[in-house]
C-alpha positions as CSV (number, residue, x, y, z in Angstrom):
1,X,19.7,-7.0,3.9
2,X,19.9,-4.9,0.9
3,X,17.1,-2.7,-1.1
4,X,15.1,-5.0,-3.3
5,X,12.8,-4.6,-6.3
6,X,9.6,-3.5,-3.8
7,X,11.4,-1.2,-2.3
8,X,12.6,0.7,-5.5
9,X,9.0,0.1,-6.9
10,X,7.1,1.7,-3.9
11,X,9.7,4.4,-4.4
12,X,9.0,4.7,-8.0
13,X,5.2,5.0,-7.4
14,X,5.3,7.7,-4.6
15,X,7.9,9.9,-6.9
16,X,5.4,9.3,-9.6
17,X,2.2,10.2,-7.9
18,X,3.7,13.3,-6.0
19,X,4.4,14.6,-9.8
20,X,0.9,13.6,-10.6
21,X,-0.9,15.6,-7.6
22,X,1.5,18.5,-8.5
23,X,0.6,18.4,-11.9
24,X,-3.3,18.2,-10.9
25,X,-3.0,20.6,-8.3
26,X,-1.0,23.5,-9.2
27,X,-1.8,26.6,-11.3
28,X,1.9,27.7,-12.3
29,X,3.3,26.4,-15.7
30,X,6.9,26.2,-14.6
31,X,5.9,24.1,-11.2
32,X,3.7,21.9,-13.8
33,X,6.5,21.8,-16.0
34,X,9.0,20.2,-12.7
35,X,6.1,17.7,-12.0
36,X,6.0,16.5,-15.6
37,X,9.4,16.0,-14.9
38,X,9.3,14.3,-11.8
39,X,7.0,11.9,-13.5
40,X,9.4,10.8,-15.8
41,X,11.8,10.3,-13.3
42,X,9.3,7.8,-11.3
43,X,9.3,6.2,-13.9
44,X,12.9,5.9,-14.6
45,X,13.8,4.3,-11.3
46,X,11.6,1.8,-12.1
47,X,13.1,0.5,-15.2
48,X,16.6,1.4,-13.7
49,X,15.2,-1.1,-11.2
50,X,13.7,-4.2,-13.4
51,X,16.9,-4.3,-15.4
52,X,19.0,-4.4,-12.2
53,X,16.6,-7.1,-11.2
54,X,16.3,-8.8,-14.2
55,X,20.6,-8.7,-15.0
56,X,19.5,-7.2,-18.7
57,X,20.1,-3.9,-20.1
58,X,17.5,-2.9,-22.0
59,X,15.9,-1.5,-18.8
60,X,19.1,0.6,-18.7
61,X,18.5,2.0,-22.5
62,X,15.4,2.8,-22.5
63,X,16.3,5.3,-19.1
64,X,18.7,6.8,-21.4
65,X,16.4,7.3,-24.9
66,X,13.8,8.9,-21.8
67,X,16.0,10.8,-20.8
68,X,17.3,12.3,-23.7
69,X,13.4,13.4,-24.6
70,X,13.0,14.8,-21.6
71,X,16.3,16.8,-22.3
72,X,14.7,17.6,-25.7
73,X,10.9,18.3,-24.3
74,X,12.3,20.6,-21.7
75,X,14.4,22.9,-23.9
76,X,11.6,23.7,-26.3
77,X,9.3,23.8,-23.2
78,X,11.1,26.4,-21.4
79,X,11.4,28.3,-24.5
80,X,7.7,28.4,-25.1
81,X,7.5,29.1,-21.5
82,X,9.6,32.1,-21.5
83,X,8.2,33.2,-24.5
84,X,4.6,32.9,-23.0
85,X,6.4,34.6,-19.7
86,X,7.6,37.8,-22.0
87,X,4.2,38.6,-24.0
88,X,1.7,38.3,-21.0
89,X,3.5,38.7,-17.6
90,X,2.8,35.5,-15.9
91,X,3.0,32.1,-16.1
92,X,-0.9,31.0,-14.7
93,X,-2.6,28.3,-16.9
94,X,-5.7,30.4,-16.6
95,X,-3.8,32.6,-18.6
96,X,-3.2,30.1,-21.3
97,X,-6.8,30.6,-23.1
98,X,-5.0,33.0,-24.4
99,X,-3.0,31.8,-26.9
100,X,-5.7,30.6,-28.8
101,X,-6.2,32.4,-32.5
């Protein structure tokens, strides 16, 4: 008996809400930042899933054009994060008000 569709789905859905509540829950920017990405990945085993159901591959390129903005959205991300880290000494989102103009 092998892992079927449900399986990965229920999978997908618990990787994606735990990266959810994180991203609801916690008050640090970078730990925000990992649950964003955790998100994306939920959501990668689930199309990694339907095309291994469904015998196709577009399933398979759409994982890879995800993750190559996530690549992309994490490199400028981190940047503005250490940016943000080097002007005001922290990383809170409380502190984030104050980058307004």
């Amino acid at each position: 008996m092998g892992v079927g569709l449900f399986q990965y789905t229920v999978l997908s859905v618990l990787v994606f809400l735990l990266g959810a509540l994180g991203l609801m829950i916690r008050k640090n920017v970078i730990v925000m930042f990992l649950c964003l990405e955790l998100m994306l990945n939920g959501v990668n085993i689930l199309f990694m899933a339907l095309a291994r159901c469904r015998g196709s591959v577009e399933g398979q390129v759409i994982v890879l054009f995800v993750m190559a903005v996530a690549a992309a959205e994490a490199a400028i991300g981190m940047a503005i994060i250490t940016t943000f880290y080097r002007n005001r000494g922290g990383v809170g989102v409380d502190r984030a008000d104050l980058m307004k103009w």
